[in-house]
C-alpha positions as CSV (number, residue, x, y, z in Angstrom):
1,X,-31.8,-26.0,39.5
2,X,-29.6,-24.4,37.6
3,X,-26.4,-25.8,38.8
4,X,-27.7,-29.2,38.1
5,X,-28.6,-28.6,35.0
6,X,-25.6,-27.0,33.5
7,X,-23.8,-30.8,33.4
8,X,-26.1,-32.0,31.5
9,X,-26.3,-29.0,29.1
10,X,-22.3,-29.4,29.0
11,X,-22.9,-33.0,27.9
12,X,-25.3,-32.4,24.9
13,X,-23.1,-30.2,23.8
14,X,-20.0,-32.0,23.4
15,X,-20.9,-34.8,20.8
16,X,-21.6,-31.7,18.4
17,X,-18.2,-29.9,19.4
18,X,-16.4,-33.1,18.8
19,X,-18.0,-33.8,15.6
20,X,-17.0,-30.3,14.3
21,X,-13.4,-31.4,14.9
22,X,-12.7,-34.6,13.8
23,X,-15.2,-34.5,10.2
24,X,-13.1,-33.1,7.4
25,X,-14.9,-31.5,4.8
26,X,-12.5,-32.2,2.1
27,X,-15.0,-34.1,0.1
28,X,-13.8,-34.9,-3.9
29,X,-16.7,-32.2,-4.6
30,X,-15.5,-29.7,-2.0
31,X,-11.8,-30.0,-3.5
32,X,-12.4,-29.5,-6.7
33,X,-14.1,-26.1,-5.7
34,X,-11.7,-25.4,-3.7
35,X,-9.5,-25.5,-6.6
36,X,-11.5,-24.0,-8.5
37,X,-11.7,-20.7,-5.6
38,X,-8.0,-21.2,-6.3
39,X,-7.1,-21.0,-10.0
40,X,-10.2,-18.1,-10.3
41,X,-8.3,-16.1,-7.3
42,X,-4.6,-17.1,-9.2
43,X,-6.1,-15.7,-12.6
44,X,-7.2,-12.9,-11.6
45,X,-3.8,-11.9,-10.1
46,X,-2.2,-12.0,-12.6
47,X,-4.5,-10.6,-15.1
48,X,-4.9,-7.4,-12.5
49,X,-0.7,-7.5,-12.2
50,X,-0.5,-7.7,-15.6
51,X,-2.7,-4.4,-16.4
52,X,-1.0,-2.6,-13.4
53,X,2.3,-3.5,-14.8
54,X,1.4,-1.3,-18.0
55,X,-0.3,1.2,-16.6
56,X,2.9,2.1,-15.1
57,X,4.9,1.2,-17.9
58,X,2.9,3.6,-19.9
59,X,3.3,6.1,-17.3
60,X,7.2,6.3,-17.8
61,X,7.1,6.5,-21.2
62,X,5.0,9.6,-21.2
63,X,7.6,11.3,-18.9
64,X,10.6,10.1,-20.6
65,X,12.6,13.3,-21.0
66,X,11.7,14.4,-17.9
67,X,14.0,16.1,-15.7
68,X,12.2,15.4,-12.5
69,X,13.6,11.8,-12.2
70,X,10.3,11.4,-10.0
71,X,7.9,12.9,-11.9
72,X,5.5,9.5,-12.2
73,X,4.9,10.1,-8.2
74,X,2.4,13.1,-9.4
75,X,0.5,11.1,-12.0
76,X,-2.8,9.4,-11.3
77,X,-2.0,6.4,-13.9
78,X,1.1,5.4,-11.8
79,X,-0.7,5.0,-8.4
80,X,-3.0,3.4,-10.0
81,X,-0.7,0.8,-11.4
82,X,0.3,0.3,-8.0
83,X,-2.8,0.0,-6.0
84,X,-3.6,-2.8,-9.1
85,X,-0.5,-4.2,-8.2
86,X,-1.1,-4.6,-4.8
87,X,-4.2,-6.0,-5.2
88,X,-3.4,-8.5,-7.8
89,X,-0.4,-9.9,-5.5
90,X,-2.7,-10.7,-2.7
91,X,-5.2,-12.2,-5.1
92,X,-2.1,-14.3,-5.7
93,X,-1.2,-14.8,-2.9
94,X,-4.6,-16.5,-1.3
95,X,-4.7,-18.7,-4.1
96,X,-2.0,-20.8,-2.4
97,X,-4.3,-21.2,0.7
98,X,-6.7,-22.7,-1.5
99,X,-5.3,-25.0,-4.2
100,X,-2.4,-27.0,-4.8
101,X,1.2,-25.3,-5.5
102,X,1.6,-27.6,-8.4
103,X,-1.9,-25.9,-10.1
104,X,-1.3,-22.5,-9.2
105,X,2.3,-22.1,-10.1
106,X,1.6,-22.6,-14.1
107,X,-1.5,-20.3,-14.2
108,X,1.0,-17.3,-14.3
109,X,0.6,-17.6,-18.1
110,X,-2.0,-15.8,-17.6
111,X,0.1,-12.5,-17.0
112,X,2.0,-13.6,-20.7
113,X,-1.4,-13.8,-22.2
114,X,-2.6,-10.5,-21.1
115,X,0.3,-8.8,-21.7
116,X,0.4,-10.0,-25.4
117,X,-3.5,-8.8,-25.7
118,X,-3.0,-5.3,-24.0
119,X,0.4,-4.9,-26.7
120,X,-1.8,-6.2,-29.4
121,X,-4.5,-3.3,-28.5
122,X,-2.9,-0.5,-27.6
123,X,-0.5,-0.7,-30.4
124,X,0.3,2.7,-32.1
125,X,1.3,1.2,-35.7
126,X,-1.6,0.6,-38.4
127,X,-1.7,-2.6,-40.4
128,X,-3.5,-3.3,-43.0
129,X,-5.6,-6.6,-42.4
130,X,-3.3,-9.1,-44.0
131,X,-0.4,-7.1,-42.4
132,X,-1.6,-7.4,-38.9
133,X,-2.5,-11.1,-38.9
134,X,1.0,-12.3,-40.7
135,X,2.7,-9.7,-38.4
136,X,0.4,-11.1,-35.1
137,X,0.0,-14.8,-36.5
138,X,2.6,-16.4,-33.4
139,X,0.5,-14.1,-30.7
140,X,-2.7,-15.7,-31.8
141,X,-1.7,-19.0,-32.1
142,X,0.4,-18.6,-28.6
143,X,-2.6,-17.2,-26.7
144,X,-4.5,-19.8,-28.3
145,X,-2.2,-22.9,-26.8
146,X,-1.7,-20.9,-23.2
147,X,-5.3,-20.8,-22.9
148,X,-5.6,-25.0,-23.9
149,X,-3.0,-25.5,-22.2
150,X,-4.4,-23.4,-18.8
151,X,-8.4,-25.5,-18.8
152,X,-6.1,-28.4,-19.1
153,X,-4.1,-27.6,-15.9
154,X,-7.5,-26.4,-14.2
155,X,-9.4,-29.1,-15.6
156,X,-7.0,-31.8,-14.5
157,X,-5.0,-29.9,-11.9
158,X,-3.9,-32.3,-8.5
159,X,-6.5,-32.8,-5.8
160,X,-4.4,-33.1,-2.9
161,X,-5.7,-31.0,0.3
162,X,-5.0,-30.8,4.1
163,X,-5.1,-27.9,6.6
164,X,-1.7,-26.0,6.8
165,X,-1.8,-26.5,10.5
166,X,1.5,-26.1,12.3
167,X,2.3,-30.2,13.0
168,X,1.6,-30.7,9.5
169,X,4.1,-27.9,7.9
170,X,6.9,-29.3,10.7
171,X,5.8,-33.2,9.3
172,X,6.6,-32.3,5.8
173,X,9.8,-30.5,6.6
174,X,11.6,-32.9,8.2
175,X,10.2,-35.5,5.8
176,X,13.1,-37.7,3.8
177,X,11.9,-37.2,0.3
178,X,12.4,-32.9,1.1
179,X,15.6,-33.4,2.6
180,X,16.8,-34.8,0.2
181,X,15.3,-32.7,-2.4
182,X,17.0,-29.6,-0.4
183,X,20.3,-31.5,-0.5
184,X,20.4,-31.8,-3.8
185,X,18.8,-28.0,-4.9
186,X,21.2,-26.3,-2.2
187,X,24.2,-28.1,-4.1
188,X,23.2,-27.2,-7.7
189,X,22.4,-23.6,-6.0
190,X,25.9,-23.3,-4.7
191,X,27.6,-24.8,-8.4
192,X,25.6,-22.5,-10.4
193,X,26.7,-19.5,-8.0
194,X,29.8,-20.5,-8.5
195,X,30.2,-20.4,-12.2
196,X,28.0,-17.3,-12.3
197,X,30.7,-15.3,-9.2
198,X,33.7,-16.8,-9.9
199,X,34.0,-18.2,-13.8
200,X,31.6,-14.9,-14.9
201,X,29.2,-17.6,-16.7
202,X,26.8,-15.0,-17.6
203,X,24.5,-17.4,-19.6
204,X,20.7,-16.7,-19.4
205,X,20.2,-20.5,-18.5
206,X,22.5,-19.9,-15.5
207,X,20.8,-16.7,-14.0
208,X,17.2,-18.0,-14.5
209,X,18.3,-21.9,-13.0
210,X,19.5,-19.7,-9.7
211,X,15.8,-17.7,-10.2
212,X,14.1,-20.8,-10.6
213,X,15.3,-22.5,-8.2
214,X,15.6,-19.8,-5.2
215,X,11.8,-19.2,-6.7
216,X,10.6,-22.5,-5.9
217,X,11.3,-22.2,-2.1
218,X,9.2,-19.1,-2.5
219,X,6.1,-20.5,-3.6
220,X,6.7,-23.4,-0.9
221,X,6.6,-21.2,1.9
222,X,4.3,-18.5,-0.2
223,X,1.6,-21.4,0.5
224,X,3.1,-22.5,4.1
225,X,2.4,-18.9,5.0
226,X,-1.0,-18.3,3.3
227,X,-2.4,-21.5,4.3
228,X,-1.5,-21.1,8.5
229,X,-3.2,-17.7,7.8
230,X,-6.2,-19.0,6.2
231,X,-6.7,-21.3,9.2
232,X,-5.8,-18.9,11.9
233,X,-8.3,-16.8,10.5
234,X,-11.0,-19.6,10.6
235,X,-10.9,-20.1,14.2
236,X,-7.4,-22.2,14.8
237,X,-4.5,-19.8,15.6
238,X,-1.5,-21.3,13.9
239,X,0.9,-17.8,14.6
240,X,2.1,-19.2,17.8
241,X,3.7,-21.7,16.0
242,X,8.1,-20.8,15.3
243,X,7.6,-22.4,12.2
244,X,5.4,-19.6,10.8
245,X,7.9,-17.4,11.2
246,X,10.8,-19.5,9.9
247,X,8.3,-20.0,6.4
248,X,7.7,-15.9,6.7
249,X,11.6,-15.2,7.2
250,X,12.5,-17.5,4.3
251,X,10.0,-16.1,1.7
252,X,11.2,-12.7,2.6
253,X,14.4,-13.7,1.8
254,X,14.2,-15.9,-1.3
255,X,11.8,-13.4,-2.9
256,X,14.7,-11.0,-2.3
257,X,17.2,-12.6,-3.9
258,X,15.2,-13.8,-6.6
259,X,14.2,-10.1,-7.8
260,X,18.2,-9.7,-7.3
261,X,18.9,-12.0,-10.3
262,X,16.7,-11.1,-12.0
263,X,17.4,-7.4,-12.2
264,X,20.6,-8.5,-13.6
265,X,19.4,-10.7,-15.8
266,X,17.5,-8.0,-17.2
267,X,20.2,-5.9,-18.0
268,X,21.5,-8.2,-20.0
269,X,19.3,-10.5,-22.4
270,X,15.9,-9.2,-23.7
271,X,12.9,-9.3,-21.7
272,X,11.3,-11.8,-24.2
273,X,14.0,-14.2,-23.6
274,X,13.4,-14.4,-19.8
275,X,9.8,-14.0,-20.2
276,X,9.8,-17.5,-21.9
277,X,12.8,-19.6,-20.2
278,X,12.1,-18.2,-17.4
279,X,8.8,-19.5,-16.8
280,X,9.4,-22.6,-17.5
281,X,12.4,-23.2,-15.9
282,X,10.3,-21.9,-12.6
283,X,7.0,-23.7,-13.2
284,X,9.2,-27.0,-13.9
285,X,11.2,-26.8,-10.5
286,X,8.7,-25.3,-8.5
287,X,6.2,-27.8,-9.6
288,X,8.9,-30.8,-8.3
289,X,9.4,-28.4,-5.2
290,X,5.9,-29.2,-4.5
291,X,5.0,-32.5,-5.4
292,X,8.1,-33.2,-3.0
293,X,6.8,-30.9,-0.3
294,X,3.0,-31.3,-0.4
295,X,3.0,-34.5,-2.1
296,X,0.7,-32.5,-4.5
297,X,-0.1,-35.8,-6.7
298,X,-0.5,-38.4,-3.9
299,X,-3.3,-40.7,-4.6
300,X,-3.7,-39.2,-8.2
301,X,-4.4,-41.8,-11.0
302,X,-2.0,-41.8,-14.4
303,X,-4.4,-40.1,-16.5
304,X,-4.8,-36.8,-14.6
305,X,-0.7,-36.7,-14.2
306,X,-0.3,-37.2,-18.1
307,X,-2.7,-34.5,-19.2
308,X,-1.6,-32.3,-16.5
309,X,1.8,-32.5,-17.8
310,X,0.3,-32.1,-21.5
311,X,-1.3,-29.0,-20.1
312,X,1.9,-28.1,-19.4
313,X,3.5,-28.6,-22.1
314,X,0.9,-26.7,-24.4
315,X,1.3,-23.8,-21.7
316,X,4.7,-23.7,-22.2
317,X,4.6,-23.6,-26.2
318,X,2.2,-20.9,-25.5
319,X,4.6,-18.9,-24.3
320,X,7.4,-19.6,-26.2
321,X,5.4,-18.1,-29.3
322,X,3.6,-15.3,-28.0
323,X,7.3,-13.9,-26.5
324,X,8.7,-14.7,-30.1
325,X,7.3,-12.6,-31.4
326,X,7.7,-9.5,-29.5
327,X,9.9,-7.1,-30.8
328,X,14.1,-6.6,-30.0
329,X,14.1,-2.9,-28.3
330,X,16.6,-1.3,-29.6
331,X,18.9,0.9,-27.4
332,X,18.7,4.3,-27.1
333,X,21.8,6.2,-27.9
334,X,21.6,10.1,-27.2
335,X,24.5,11.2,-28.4
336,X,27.7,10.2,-30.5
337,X,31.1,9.5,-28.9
338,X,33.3,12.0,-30.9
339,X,36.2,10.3,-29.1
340,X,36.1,7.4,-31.1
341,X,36.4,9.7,-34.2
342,X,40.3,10.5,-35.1
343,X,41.4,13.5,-34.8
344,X,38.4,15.1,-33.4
345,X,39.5,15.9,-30.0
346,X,41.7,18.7,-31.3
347,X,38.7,20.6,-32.0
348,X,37.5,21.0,-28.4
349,X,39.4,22.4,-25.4
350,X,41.8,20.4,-23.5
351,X,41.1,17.2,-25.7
352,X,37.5,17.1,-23.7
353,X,34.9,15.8,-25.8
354,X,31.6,17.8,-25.6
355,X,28.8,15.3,-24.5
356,X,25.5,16.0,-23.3
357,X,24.2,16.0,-20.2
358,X,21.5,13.1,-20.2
359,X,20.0,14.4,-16.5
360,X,19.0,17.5,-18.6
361,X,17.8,16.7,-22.3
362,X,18.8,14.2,-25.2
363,X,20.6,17.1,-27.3
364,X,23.9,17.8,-28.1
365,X,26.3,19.7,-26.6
366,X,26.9,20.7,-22.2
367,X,24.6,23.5,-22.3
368,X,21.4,22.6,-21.0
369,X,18.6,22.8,-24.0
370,X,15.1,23.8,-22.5
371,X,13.7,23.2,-25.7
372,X,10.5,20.8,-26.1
373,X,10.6,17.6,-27.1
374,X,9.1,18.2,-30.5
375,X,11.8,20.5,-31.4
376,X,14.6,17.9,-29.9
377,X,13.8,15.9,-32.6
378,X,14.2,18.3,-35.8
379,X,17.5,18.6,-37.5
380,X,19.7,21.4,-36.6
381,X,20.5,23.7,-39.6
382,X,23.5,25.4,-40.1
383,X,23.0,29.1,-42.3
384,X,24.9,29.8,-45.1
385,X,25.5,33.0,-46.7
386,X,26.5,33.1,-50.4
387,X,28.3,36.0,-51.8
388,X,28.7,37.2,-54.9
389,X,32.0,37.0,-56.9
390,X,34.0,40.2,-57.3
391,X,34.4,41.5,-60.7
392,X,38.5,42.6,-60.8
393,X,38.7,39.1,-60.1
394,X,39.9,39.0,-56.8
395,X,38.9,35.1,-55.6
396,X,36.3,35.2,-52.8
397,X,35.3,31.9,-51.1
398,X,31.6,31.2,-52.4
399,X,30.5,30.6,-48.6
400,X,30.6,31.8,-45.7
401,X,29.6,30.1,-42.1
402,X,27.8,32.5,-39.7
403,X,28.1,31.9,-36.0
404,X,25.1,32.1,-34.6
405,X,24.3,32.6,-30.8
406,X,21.6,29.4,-28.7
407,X,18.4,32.4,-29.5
408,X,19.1,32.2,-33.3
């Protein structure tokens, strides 16, 4: 009985299995929360990188003047910037599995906005009223247009969704629109390297182009590799696929590179400067990187592409002003080069110029000054002795200089 029964349970059973597979729940109300799981996940990155950002910021600059290079490793503040940091790049980094790469790229104004706030804050100088809103009036107004500018992108954001399934990463990769697209990108890549390496174009446009565009095939694969995950993980292994691998292996590697420039790009322009070109270089040509890719606004109607790219374009103003405004740092110098001064290097031994050494302390001289920072800062006096003139008339300098050993 039961062997001939087990048939017939087998064949009630299979309309139900096969339904599962072929209905796709991509409904319009299922994709819009779906990017709306998205852009929530995406904010919250970056708001959570943001914080954990200057939580370790402000860690360093309370053990500036340290002499244990690694001294931040003992402070609670620091690994908690970094567990924050973690976190907020795997919020991130699920957001791709969920929304398209053309709405989730621009919502890292977010990280601007916060930033300006927590500056805004924490700030050590006191204003008067009128002071503080003149001095913050580009903040306000920038935060103000980055957050239109970010329910615009969320509001009308592309709707374009399919399951990051192996067949369909391969389909889009050997598509003719992306081929071409790479064409073109690898040749501008290798041009702009070239000028950069060989013709020492150091121009900020230059370094954050290569960022922008290396960046691009980031995100691309960023949401290849989240999205296979996402479905492996809901029942349909996609890990057994070589493309998985080839998308893992090339985000390692543009993300590399892409920190590469712009560690140099940092040491040469101010952070303000990339903060704003930079983002929109990268939102521009990773947002083509995807329409290309994905086909992010297939099937979308005119309206919802021209406020999108409003949204956009008040984002990007956004940014512009709230990283105006931010103050040029000024370079520390710790001590004067005496060897710029003539004649000065007959004074020390050998023609040797006495500098500090910057391992040790900020103050002058090569012995090594255990001193506390308070005291670092106050001016160094020099005693002088006055004597009295002798009577019979015999000229006496009217000062004297004292040495004076380091405990004086």
């Amino acid at each position: 009985m039961e062997g001939g029964n087990s048939p017939n349970l087998q064949l009630q059973q299979l309309p139900l299995a096969t339904a599962a597979v072929s209905v796709q729940p991509h409904t319009d109300s299922f994709s819009y929360k779906e990017n709306l799981i998205g852009a929530l996940l995406a904010i919250f990155g970056h708001l959570v990188i943001s914080i954990a950002l200057n939580l370790q910021k402000y860690s360093h600059i309370r053990l500036a003047g340290s002499k244990d290079p690694r001294a931040y490793f003992k402070t609670k503040t620091w690994w908690c910037g970094l567990f924050l940091l973690v976190l907020g790049e795997l919020g991130v980094f699920s957001s791709y599995a969920f929304a398209p790469l053309s709405l989730i790229v621009p919502l890292s104004a977010v990280s601007v906005i916060a930033s300006a706030i927590i500056g805004i804050i924490f700030i050590k100088e006191k204003w008067k009223p009128k002071d503080f809103l003149r001095r913050y009036v580009l903040s306000f107004v920038g935060c103000g247009l980055a957050i239109i500018g970010t329910y615009l992108l969320i509001t009308f954001g592309p709707n374009s969704h399919e399951k990051m399934t192996g067949e369909n990463i391969t389909r889009h990769l050997v598509s003719w629109p992306f081929l071409l697209y790479m064409l073109l990108e690898i040749i501008v890549f290798c041009l702009l390297l070239y000028f950069y390496k060989e013709k020492n174009a150091n121009y900020i446009v230059v370094i954050l182009l290569l960022v922008a565009l290396l960046g691009s095939m980031t995100v691309v694969t960023v949401k290849a590799v989240a999205g296979m995950i996402v479905v492996s993980i809901q029942g349909n292994l996609q890990l057994d696929y070589p493309i998985f691998y080839i998308m893992l292996v090339c985000m390692i590697a543009t993300a590399v590179f892409q920190a590469t420039f712009l560690a140099q790009a940092s040491q040469l322009y101010d952070s303000s400067q990339i903060a704003s070109l930079g983002y929109i270089l990268s939102t521009t040509i990773a947002i083509t990187a995807g329409a290309t890719f994905y086909l992010d606004f297939t099937g979308e109607d005119v309206l919802h592409i021209c406020m999108f790219a409003l949204g956009c374009l008040i984002a990007f103003l956004g940014v512009f002003l709230i990283t105006r405004n931010r103050k040029k740092s000024v370079p520390f110098e710790p001590y004067i080069s005496m060897d710029a001064m003539p004649g000065m290097q007959n004074v020390h031994d050998k023609g040797i110029a006495v500098q500090p050494d910057l391992k040790a302390s900020f103050s002058y001289g090569a012995l090594e000054n255990n001193d506390n920072m308070p005291e670092i800062y106050t001016p160094a006096t020099l005693p002088i002795v006055q004597e009295q003139h002798g009577s019979r008339g015999v000229s006496a300098p009217p000062y004297r200089v004292l040495e004076h050993s380091k405990k004086e």
